[in-house]
N, C-alpha and C positions, 0 to 999 in steps of 0.2 A: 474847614481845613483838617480839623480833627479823621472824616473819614477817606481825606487824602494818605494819612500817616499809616491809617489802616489799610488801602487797597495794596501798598507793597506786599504784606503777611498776606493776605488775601491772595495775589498773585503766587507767592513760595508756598503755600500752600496745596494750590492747586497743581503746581508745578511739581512738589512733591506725590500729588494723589495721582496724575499722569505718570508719573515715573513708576510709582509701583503697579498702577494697571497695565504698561508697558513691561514691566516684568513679567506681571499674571499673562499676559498675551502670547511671549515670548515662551513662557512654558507650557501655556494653550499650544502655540505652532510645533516645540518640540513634541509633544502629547500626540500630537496629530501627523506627526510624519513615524514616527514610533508605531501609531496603527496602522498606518497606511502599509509602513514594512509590515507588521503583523499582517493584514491582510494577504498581502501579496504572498508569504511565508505559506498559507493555508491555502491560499489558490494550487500552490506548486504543490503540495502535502494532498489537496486534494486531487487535483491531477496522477496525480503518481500512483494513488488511494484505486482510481479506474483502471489505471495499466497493470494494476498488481490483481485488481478483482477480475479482468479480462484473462488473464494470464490465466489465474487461478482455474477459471471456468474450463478453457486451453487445458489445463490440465487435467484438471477432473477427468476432463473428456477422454483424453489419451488414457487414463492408469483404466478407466473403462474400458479400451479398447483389450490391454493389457490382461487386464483380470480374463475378456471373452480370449483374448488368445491362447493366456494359461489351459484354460478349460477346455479347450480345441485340442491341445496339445495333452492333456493329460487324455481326452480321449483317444485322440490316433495313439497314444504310446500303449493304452489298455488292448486296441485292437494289436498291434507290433507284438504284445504278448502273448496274445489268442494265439497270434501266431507261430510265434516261435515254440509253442506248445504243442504246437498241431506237427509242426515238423519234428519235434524233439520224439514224438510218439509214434510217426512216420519214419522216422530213422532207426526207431528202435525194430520196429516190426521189417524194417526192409532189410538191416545190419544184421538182422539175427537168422534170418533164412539164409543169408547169402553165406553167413559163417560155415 
């Protein structure tokens, strides 16, 4: 009889140790939906990480085209000068006879 008087504490005991593993569990499951946002957080981070590094290449690309058209442009403008040289020395030898 004696360990009938004990299986009640036995029982609250255990019912107590359930209840705080039922804690630990419950903040195991918040733990675990917390990562899961994390994850999904760095999915979209990562994603976005490729559209920005695509973009960038996209870019690159163009300020290259850029730079070559500068340099095109500063050449035709050197010849524009040749020229207007040629005529500026042209006009003087034509303007001066015709004076």
């Amino acid at each position: 009889m004696a360990d009938n008087k004990d299986l009640p504490e036995i029982v609250a005991e255990i019912l107590i140790e359930l209840q705080k593993m039922n804690g630990k569990m419950n903040k195991l499951d918040s733990i675990d939906s917390r990562l899961e946002r994390v994850e999904k957080h760095f999915e979209q981070v990562d994603s976005r990480l490729e559209r920005v590094e695509g973009q960038q290449a996209k870019n690159n690309a163009a300020v290259g085209e850029i730079r070559f058209s500068v340099v095109k442009l500063a050449e035709q403008l050197e010849v524009v000068q040749k020229f207007d040289e040629r005529i500026k020395a042209l006009e003087s030898v034509v303007f001066r006879k015709g004076a």
